[in-house]
C-alpha positions as CSV (number, residue, x, y, z in Angstrom):
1,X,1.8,-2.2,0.8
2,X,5.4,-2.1,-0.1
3,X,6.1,-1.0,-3.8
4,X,7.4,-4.6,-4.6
5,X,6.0,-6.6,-1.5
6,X,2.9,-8.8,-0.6
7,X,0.2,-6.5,1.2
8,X,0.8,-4.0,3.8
9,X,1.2,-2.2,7.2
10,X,-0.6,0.4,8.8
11,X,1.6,3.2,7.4
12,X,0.9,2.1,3.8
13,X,-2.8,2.3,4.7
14,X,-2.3,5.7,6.1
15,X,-1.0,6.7,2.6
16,X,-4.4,5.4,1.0
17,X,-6.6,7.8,3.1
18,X,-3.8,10.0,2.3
19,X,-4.4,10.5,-1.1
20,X,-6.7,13.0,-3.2
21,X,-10.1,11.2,-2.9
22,X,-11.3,13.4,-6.2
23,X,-9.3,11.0,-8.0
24,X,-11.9,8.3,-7.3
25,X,-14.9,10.8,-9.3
26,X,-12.6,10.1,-12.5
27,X,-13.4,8.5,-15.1
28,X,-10.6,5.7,-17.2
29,X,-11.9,5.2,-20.8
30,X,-12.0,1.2,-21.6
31,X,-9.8,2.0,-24.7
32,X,-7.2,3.5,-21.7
33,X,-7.8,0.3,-19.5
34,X,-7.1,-1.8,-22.5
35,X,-4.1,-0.1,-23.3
36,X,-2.8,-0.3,-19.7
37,X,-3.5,-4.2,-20.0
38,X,-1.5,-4.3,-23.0
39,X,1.8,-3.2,-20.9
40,X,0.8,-6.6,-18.6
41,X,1.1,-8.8,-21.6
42,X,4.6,-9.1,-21.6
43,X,4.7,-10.3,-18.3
44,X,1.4,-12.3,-18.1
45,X,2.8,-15.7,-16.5
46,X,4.5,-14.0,-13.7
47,X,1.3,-12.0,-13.1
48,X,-0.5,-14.9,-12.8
49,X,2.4,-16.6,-10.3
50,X,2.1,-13.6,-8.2
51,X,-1.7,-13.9,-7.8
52,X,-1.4,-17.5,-7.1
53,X,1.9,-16.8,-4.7
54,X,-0.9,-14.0,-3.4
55,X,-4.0,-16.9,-2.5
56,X,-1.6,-19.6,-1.3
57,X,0.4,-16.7,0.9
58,X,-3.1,-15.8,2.5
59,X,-4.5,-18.9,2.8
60,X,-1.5,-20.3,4.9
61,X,-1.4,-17.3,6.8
62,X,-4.5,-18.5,8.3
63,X,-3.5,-22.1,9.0
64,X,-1.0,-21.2,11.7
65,X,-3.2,-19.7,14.0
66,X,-5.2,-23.5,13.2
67,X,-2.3,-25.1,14.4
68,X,-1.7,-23.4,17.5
69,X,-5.2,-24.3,18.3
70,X,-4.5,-28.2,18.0
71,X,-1.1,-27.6,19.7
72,X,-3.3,-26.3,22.8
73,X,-6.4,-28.6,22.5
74,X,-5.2,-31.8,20.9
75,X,-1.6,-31.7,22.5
76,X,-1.1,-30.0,25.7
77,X,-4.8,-30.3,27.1
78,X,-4.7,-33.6,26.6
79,X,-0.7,-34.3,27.5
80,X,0.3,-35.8,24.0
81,X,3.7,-34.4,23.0
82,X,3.5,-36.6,19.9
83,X,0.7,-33.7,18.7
84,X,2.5,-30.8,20.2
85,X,6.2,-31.9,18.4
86,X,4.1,-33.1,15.0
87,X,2.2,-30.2,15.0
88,X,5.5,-27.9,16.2
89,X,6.9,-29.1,13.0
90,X,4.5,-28.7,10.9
91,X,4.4,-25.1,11.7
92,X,8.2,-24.2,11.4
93,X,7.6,-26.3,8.0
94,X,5.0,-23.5,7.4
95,X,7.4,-20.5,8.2
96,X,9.7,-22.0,6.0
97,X,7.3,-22.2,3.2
98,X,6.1,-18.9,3.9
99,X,9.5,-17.3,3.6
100,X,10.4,-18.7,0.3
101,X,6.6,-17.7,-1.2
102,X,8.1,-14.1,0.3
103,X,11.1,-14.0,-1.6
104,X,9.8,-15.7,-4.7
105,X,6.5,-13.4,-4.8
106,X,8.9,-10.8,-4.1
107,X,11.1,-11.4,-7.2
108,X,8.2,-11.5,-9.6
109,X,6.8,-8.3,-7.8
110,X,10.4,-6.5,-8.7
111,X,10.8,-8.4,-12.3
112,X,7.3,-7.2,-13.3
113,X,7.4,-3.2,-11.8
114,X,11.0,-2.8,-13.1
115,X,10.2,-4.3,-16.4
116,X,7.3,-1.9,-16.8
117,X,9.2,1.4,-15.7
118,X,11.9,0.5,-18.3
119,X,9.4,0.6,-21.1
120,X,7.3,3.3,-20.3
121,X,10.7,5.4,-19.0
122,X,12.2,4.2,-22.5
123,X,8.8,5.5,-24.6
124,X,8.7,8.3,-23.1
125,X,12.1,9.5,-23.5
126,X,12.1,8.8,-26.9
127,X,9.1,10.3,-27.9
128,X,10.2,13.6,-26.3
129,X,13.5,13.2,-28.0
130,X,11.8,13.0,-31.2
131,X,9.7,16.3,-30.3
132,X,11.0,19.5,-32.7
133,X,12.8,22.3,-31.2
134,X,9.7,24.3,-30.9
135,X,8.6,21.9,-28.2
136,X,11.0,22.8,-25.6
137,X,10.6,25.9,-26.2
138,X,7.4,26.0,-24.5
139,X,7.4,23.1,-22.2
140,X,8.8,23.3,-18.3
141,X,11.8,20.8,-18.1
142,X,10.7,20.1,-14.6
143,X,7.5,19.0,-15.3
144,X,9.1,16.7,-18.4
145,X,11.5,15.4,-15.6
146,X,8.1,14.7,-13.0
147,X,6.0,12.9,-15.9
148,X,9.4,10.6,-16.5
149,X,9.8,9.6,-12.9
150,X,6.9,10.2,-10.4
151,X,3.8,9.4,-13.0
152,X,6.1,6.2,-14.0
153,X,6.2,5.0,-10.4
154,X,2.4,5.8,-9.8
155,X,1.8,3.6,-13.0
156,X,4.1,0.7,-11.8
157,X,2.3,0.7,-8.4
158,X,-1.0,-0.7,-10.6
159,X,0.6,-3.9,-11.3
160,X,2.8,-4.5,-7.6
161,X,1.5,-2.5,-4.7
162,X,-2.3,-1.8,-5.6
163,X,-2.4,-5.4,-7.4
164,X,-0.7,-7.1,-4.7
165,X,-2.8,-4.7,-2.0
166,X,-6.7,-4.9,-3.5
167,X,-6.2,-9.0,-4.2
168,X,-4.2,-9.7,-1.1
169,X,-6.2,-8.2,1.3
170,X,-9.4,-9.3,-0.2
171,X,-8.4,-12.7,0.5
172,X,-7.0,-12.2,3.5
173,X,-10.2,-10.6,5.0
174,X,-12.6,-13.2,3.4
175,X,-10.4,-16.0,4.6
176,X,-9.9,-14.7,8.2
177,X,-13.8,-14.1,8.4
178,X,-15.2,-17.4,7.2
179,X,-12.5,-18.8,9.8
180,X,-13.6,-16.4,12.8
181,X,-17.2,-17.3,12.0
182,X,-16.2,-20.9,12.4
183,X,-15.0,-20.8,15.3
184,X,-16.9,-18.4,17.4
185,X,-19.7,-16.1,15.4
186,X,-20.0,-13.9,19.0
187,X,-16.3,-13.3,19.2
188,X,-16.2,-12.2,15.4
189,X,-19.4,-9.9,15.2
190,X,-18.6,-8.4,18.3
191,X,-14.8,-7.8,16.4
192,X,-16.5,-6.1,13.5
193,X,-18.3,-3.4,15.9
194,X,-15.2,-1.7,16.4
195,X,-14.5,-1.4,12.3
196,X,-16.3,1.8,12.4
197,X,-14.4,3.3,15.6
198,X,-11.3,3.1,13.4
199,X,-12.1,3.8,9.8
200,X,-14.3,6.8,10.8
201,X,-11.8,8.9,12.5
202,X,-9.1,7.6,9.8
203,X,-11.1,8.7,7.0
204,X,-11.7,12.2,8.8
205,X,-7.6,12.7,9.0
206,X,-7.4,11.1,5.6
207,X,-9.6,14.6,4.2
208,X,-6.7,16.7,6.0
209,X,-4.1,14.7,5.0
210,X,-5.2,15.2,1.6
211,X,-4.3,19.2,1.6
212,X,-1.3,18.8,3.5
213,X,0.1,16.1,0.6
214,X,-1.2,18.1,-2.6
215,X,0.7,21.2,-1.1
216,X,3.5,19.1,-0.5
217,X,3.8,17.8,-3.4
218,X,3.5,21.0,-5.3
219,X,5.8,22.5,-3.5
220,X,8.4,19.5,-4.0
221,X,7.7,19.8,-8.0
222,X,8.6,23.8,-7.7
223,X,11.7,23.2,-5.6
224,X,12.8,20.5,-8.2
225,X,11.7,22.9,-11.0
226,X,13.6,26.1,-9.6
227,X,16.8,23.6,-9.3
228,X,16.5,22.5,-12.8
229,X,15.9,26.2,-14.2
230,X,19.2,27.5,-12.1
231,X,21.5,24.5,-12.1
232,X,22.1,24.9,-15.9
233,X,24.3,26.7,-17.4
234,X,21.4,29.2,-18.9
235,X,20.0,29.6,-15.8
236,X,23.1,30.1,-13.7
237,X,24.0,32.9,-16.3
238,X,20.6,34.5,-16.2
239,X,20.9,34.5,-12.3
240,X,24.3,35.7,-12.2
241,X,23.8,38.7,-14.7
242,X,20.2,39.5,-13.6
243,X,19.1,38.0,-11.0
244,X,18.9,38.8,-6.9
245,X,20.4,36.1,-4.6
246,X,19.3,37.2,-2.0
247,X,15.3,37.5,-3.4
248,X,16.7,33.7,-4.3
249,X,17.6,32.4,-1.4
250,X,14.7,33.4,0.5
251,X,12.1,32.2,-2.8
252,X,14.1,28.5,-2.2
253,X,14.2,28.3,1.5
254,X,10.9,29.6,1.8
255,X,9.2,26.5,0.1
256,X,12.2,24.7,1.6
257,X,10.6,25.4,5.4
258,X,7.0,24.7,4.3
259,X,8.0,21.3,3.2
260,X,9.6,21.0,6.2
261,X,6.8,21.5,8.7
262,X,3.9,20.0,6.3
263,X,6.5,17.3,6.9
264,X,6.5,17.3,10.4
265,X,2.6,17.1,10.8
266,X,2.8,14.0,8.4
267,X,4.6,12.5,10.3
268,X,2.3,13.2,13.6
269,X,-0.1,11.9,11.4
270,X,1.6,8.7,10.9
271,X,1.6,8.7,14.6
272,X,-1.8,8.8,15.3
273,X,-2.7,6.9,12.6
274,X,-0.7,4.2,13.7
275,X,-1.5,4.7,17.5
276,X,-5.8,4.1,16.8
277,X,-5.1,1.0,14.9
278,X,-3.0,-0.2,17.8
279,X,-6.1,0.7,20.3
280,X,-8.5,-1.1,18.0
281,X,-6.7,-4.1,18.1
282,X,-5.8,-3.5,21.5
283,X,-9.6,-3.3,22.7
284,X,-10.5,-6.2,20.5
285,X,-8.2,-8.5,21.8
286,X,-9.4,-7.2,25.5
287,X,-13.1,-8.1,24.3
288,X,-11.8,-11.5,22.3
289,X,-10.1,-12.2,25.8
290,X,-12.8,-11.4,28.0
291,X,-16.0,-12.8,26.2
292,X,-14.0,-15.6,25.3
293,X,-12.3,-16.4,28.5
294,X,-15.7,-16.8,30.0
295,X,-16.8,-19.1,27.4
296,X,-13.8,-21.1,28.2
297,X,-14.8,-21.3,31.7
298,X,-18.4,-22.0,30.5
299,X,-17.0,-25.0,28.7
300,X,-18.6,-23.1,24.9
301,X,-15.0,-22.8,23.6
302,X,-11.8,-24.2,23.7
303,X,-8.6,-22.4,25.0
304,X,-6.9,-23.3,21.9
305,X,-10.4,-22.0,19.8
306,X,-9.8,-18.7,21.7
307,X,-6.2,-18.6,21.6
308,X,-6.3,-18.9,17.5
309,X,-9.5,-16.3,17.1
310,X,-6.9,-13.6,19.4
311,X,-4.2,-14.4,16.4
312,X,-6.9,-14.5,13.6
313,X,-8.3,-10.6,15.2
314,X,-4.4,-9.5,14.1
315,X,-4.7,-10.2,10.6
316,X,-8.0,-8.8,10.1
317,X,-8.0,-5.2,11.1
318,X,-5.4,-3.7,8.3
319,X,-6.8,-5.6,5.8
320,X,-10.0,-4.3,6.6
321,X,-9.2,-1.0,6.9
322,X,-7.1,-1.2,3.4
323,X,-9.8,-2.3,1.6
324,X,-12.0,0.9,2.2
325,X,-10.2,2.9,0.5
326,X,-9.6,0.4,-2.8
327,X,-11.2,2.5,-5.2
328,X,-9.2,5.4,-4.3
329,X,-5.5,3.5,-4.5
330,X,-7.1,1.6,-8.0
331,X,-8.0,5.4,-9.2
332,X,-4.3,6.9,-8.8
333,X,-3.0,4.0,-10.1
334,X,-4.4,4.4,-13.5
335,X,-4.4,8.5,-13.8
336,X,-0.4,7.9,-13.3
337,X,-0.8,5.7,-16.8
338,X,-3.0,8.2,-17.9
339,X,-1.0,11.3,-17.4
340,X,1.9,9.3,-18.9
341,X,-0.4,8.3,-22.1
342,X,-0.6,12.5,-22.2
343,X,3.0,12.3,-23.2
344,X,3.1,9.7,-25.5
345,X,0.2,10.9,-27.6
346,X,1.9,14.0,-28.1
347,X,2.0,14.8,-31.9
């Protein structure tokens, strides 16, 4: 899921199984949760809009694949074009409708997550400010620096990309299902065999991935932390009177490298990642074509039934997969708000 958007692509989804799955053996105190609810209140009506923008998005979503079917079975089958043009424009009416529920939901999304990192940026800065001298004395700038952006943005993502995500693709999934179901149960059972095929593997490069990021991300955090500590005037005198640039340069562009090539073997990740999902959907659309070809033929199921279950099968599987992980993407969300409630609690 985008950090603003409506749900999600396979590469967000990779970034769930991604993450730390320890995060999910947390515990949130209700006082915390309440607090974090608090920071909603503000913006409580467009909240709501963007969950309703959310069910009417989803539910749509599902109508087009509806409409093809009458194009097929009502229109062409049958040789009415006054079905095929009604219905033709009933479904660029739909796109239409679609893409203005995208740019609205998409403004709320935005107004909402840049509304909430201006406060908490705006508390937190000011609390620090407040802090006596003897503070930053003993705290690390760069770790001020990470609590004011990167736990910010993990807490925004609890109210756009994880809201958005864990409603949107619940929906999504429970609306394609009860519409697969309707149409053919055979077709849709034999579609949810192949769940396991996917999430299994995924979850297995999900644990690796999990290393690979929490290295990466350390080693991001002392990069940023060494620039910080030399790029001021302290530290650029400390370095120039004392220090060895050489014993410098190979300290930065060590952990430079390493970020490099965890880099790297994300992105193969990615790659994979990607490339199973596209074989899932791949073989389901085989088995969707062959079982259901054959009904066709058998006079069970229309072409335009079979025809809409293929586009249904294409909204299902990321979804699906997405959801799996929920508890996970819900977790992170609120230890960001957490680790930023650290700071504001600060005597």
């Amino acid at each position: 899921m985008a950090m603003h958007g409506m749900p999600t692509g396979p590469y967000s989804n990779l970034r769930s199984f991604s993450r730390d799955r320890s995060v999910a053996n947390q515990r949130v105190s209700r006082a915390t949760v309440r607090r974090i609810v608090s920071y909603a209140r503000p913006w409580r009506r467009e909240v709501i809009a963007f969950l309703v923008l959310l069910v009417i998005t989803s539910v749509l979503t599902v109508a087009q694949p509806l409409l093809f079917r009458r194009i097929v079975d009502d229109g062409i089958a049958v040789g009415d074009s006054g079905v095929v043009t009604g219905t033709a424009l009933v479904i660029a009416g739909l796109a239409v409708l679609l893409a203005g529920i995208g740019l609205i939901s998409r403004y709320l999304s935005a107004q909402i997550g840049e509304g909430l990192i201006y406060r908490l940026r705006t508390e937190v800065y000011d609390h620090v400010q407040a802090q006596p001298i003897a503070f930053f004395t003993r705290a690390q700038t760069g770790a001020l620096v990470s609590r004011l952006n990167s736990d910010v943005i993990g807490a925004q993502q609890a109210f756009t990309s994880t809201l958005s995500g864990v409603v949107g693709n619940l929906i999504s999934v429970v609306v394609v299902l009860i519409t697969m179901f309707l149409l053919s149960p055979v077709i849709t059972l034999l579609a949810l065999v192949l769940v396991p095929l996917f999430l299994i593997p995924a979850r297995w490069m999900g644990r690796r991935l999990q290393g690979l990021t929490r290295e990466q991300m350390i080693l991001n955090a002392e990069l940023g932390n060494q620039m910080t500590e030399r790029f001021g005037v302290a530290g650029a005198l400390l370095v120039k009177l004392f220090g060895r640039p050489e014993q410098e340069h190979e300290d930065f562009s060590g952990r430079a490298g390493r970020v490099r090539d965890i880099g790297i073997r994300i992105a193969m990740a990615n790659r994979y990642f990607l490339t199973a999902l596209t074989l899932v959907a791949a073989l389901a659309t085989a088995i969707a074509y062959g079982v259901g070809g054959n009904l066709v033929i058998s006079g069970a199921l229309t072409l335009g039934t079979l025809l809409a279950l293929v586009a249904l099968l294409a909204q299902l599987y990321g979804p699906l997969t997405a959801l799996s992980n929920v508890r996970v993407d819900v977790m992170t969300a609120l230890v960001s708000f957490e680790r930023v409630f650290e700071v504001l609690d600060l005597p």
